[in-house]
N, CA, C and O atoms as CSV, one atom per row, in Angstrom:
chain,resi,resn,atom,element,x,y,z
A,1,UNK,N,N,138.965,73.943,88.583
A,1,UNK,CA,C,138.258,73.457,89.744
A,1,UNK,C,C,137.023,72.697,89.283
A,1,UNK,O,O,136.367,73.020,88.293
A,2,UNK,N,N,136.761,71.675,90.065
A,2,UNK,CA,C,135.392,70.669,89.632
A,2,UNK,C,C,134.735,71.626,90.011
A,2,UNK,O,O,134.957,72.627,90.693
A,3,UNK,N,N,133.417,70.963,89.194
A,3,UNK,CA,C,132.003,71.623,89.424
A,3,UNK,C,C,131.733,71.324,91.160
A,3,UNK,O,O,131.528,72.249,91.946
A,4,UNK,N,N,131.770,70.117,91.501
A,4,UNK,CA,C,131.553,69.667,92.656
A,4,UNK,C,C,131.794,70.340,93.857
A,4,UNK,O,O,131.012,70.601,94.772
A,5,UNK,N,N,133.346,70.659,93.689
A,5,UNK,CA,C,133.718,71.230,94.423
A,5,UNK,C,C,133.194,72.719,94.914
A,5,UNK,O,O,132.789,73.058,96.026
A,6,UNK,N,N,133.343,73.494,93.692
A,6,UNK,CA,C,132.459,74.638,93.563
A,6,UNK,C,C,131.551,74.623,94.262
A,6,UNK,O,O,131.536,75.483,95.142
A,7,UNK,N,N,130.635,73.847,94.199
A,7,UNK,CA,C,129.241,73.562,94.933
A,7,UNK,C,C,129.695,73.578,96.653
A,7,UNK,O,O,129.365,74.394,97.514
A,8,UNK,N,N,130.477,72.485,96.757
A,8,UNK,CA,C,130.853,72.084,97.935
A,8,UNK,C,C,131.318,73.411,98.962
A,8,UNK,O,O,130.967,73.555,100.134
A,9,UNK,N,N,132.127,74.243,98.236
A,9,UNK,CA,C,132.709,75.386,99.001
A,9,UNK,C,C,131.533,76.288,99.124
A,9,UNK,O,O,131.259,76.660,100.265
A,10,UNK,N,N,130.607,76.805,97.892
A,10,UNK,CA,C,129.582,77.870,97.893
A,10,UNK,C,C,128.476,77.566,99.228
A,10,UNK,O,O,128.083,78.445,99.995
A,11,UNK,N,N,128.075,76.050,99.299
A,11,UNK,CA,C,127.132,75.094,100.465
A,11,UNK,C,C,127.749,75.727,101.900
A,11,UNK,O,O,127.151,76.286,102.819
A,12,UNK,N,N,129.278,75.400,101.722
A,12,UNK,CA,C,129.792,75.858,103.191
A,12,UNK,C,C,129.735,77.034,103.395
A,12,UNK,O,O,129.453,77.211,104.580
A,13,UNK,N,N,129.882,78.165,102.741
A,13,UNK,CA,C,130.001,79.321,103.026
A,13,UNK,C,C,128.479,79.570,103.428
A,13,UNK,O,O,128.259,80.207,104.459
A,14,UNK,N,N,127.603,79.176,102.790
A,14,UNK,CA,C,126.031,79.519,102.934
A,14,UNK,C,C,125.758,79.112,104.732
A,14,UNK,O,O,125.258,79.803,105.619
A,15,UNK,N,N,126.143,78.160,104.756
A,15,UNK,CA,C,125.945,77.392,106.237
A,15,UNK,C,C,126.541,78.304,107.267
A,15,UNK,O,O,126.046,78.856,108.250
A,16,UNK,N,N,128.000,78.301,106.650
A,16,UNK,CA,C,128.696,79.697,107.691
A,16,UNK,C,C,127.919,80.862,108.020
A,16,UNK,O,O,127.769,81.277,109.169
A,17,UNK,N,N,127.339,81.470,106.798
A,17,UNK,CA,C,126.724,82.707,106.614
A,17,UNK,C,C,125.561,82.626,107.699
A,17,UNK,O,O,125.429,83.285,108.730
A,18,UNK,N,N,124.508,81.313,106.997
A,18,UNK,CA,C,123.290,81.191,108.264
A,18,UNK,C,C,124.188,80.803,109.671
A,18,UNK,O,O,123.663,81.683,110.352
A,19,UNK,N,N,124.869,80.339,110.347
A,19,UNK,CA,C,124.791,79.904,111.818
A,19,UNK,C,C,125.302,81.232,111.991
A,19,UNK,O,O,124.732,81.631,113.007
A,20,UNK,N,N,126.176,82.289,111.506
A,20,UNK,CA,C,126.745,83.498,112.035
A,20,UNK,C,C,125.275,84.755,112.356
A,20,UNK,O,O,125.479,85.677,113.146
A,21,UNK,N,N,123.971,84.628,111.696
A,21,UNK,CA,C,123.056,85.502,111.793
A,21,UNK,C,C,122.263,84.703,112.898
A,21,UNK,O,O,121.461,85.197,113.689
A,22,UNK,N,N,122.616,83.437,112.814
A,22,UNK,CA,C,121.647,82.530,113.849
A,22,UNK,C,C,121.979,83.147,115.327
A,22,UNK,O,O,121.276,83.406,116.303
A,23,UNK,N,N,123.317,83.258,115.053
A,23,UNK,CA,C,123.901,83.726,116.205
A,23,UNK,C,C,123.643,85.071,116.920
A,23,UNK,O,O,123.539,85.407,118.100
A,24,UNK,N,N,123.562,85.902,115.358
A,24,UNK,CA,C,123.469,87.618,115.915
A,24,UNK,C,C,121.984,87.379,116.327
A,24,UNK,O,O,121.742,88.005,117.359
A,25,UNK,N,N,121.004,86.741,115.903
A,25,UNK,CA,C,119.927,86.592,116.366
A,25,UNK,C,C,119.470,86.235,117.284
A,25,UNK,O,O,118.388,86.723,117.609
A,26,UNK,N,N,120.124,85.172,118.153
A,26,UNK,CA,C,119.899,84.967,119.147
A,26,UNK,C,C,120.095,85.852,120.371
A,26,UNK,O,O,119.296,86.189,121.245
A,27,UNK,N,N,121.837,86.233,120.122
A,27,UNK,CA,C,122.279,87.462,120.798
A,27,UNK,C,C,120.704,88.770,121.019
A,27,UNK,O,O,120.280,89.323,122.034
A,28,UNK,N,N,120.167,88.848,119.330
A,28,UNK,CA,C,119.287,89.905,119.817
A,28,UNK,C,C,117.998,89.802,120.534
A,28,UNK,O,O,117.301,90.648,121.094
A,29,UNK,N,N,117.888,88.642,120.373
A,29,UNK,CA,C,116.565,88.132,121.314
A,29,UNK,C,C,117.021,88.304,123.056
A,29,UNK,O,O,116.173,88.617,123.893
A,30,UNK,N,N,118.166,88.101,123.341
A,30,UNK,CA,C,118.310,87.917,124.935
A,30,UNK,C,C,118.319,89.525,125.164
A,30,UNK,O,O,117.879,89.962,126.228
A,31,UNK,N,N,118.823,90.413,124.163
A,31,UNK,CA,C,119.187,91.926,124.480
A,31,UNK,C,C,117.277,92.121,124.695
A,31,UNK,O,O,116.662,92.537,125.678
A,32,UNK,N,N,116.886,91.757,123.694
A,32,UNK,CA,C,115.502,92.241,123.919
A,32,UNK,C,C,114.615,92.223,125.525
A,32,UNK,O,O,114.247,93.092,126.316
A,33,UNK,N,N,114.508,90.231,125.434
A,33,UNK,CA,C,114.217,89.951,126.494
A,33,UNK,C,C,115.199,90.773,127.643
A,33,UNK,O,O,114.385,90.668,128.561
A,34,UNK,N,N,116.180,91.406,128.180
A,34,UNK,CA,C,116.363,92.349,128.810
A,34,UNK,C,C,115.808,93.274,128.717
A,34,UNK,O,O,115.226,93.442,129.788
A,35,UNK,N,N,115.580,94.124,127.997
A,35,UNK,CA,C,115.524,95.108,127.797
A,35,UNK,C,C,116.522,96.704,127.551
A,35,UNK,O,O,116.411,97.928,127.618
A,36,UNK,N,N,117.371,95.757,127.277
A,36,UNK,CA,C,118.826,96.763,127.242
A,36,UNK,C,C,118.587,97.471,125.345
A,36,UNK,O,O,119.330,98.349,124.907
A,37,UNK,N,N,117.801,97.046,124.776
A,37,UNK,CA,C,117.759,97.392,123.451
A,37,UNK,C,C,116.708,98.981,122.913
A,37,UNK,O,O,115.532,98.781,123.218
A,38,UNK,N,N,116.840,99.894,122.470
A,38,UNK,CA,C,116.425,101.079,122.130
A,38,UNK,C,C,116.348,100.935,120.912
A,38,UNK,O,O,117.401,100.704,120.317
A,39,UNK,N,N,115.298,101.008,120.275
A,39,UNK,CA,C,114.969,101.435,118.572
A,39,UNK,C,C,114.889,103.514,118.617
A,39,UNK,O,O,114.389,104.241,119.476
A,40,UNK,N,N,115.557,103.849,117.411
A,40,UNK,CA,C,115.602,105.341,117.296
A,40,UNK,C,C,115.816,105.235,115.824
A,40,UNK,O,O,116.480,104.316,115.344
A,41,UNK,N,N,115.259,106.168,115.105
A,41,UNK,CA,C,115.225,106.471,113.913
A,41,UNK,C,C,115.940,108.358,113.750
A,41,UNK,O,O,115.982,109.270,114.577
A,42,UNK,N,N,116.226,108.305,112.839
A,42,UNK,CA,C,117.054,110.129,112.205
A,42,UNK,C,C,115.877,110.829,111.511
A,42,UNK,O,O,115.560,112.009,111.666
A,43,UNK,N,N,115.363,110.054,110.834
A,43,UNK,CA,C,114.237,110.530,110.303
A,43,UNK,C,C,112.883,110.767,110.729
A,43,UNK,O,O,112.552,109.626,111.051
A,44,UNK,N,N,112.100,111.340,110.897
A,44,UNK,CA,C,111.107,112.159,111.375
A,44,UNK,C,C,110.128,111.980,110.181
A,44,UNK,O,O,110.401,112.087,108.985
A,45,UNK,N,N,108.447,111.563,110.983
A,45,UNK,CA,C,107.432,111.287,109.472
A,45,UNK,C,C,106.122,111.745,110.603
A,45,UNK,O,O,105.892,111.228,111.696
A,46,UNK,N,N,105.428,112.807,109.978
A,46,UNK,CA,C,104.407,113.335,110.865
A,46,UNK,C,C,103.083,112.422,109.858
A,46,UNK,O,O,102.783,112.148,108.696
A,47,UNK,N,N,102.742,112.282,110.922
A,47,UNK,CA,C,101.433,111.065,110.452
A,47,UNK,C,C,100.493,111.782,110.563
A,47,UNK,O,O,100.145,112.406,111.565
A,48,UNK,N,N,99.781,111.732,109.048
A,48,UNK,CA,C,98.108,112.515,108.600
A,48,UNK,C,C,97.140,111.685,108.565
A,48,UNK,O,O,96.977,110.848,107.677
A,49,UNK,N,N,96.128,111.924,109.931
A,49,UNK,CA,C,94.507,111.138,109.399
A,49,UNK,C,C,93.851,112.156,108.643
A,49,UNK,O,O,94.134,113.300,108.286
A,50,UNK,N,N,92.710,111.239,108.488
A,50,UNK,CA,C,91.864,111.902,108.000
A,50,UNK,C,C,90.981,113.051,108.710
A,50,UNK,O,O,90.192,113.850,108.206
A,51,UNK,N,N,91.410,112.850,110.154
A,51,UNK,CA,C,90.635,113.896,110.715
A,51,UNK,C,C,91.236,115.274,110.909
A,51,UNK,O,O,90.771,116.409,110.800
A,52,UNK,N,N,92.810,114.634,111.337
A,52,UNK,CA,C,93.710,115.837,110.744
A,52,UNK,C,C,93.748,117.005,109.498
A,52,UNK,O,O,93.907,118.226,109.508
A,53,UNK,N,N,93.481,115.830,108.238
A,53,UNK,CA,C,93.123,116.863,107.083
A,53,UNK,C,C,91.973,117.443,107.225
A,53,UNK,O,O,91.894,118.530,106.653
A,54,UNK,N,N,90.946,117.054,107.855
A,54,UNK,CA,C,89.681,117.583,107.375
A,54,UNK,C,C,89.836,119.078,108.159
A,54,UNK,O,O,89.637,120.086,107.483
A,55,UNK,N,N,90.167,119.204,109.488
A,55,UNK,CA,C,90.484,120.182,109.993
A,55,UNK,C,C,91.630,120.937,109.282
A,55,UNK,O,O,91.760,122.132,109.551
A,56,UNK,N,N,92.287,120.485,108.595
A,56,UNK,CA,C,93.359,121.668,107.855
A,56,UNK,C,C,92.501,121.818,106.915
A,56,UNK,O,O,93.066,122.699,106.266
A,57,UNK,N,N,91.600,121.611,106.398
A,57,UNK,CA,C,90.718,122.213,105.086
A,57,UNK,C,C,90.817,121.096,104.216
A,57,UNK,O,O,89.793,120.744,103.631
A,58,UNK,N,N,92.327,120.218,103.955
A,58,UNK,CA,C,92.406,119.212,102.835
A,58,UNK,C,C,91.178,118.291,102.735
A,58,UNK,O,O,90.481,117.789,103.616
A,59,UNK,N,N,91.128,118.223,101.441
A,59,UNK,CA,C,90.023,117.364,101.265
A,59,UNK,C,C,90.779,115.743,100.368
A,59,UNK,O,O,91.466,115.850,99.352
A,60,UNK,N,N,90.411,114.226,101.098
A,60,UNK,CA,C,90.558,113.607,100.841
A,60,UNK,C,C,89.407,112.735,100.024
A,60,UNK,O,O,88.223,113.007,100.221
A,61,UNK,N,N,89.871,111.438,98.889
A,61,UNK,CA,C,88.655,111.215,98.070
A,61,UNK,C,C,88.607,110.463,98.535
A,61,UNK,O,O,89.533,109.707,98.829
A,62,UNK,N,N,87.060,110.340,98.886
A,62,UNK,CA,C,86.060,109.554,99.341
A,62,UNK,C,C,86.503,107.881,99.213
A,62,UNK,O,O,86.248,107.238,100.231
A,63,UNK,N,N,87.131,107.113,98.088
A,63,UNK,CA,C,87.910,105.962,98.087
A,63,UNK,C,C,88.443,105.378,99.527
A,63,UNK,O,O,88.361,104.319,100.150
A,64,UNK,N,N,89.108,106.833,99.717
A,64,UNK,CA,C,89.663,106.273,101.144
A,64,UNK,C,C,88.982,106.427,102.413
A,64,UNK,O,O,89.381,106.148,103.544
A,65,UNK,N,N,88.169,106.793,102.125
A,65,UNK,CA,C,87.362,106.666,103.766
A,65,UNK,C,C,87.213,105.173,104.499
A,65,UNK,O,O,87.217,104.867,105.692
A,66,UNK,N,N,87.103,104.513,103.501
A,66,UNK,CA,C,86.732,103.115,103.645
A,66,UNK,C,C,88.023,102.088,103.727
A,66,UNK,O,O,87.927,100.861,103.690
A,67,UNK,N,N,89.138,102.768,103.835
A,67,UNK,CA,C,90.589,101.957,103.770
A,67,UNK,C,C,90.887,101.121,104.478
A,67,UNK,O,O,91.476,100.210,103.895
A,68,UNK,N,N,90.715,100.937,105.854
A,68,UNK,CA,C,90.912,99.988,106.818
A,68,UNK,C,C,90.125,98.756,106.241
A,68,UNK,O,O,90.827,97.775,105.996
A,69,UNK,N,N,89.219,98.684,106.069
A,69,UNK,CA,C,88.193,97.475,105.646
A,69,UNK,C,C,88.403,96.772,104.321
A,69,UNK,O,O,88.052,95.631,104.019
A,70,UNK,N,N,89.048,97.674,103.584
A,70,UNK,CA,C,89.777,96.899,102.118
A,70,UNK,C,C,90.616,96.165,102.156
A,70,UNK,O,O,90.828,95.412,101.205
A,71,UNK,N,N,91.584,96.148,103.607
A,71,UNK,CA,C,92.387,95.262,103.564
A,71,UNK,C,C,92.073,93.586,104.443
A,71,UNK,O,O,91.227,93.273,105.281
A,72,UNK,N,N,92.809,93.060,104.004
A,72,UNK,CA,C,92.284,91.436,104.448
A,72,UNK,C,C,92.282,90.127,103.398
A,72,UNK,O,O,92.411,88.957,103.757
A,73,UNK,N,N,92.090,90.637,101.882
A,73,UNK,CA,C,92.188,89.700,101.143
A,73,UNK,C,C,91.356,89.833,99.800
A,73,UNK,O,O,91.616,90.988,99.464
A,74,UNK,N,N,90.608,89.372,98.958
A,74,UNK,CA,C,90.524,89.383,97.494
A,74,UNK,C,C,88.794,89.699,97.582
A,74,UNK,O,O,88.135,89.816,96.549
């Protein structure tokens, strides 16, 4: 098989690949805009502040007190 060709078939399949997610995507935007769509997770994650620990006794280092504000850039 030419190189060309190679190319030629791998290009189409790529194109196939994107308009078929273009598609599921769109599909999921109208489910949204309904509202017919439910997010649910299996897994379960109990979320710890800091005020949480301080009342369980844990003690967190001081580094992080200041965490929100570290983020943003360099």
């Amino acid at each position: 098989m030419e190189k060309n060709n190679l190319m030629t078939i791998i290009l189409g399949v790529l194109v196939l690949v994107a308009a078929v997610q273009a598609f599921q995507l769109s599909g999921l935007g109208d489910k949204i805009e309904e509202g017919s769509v439910s997010a649910s997770s299996s897994v379960t994650a109990k979320a710890t502040t800091s005020n949480t620990a301080k009342r369980s006794g844990a003690t967190l280092p001081s580094s992080l007190d200041n965490l929100p504000n570290m983020v943003g850039g360099c």
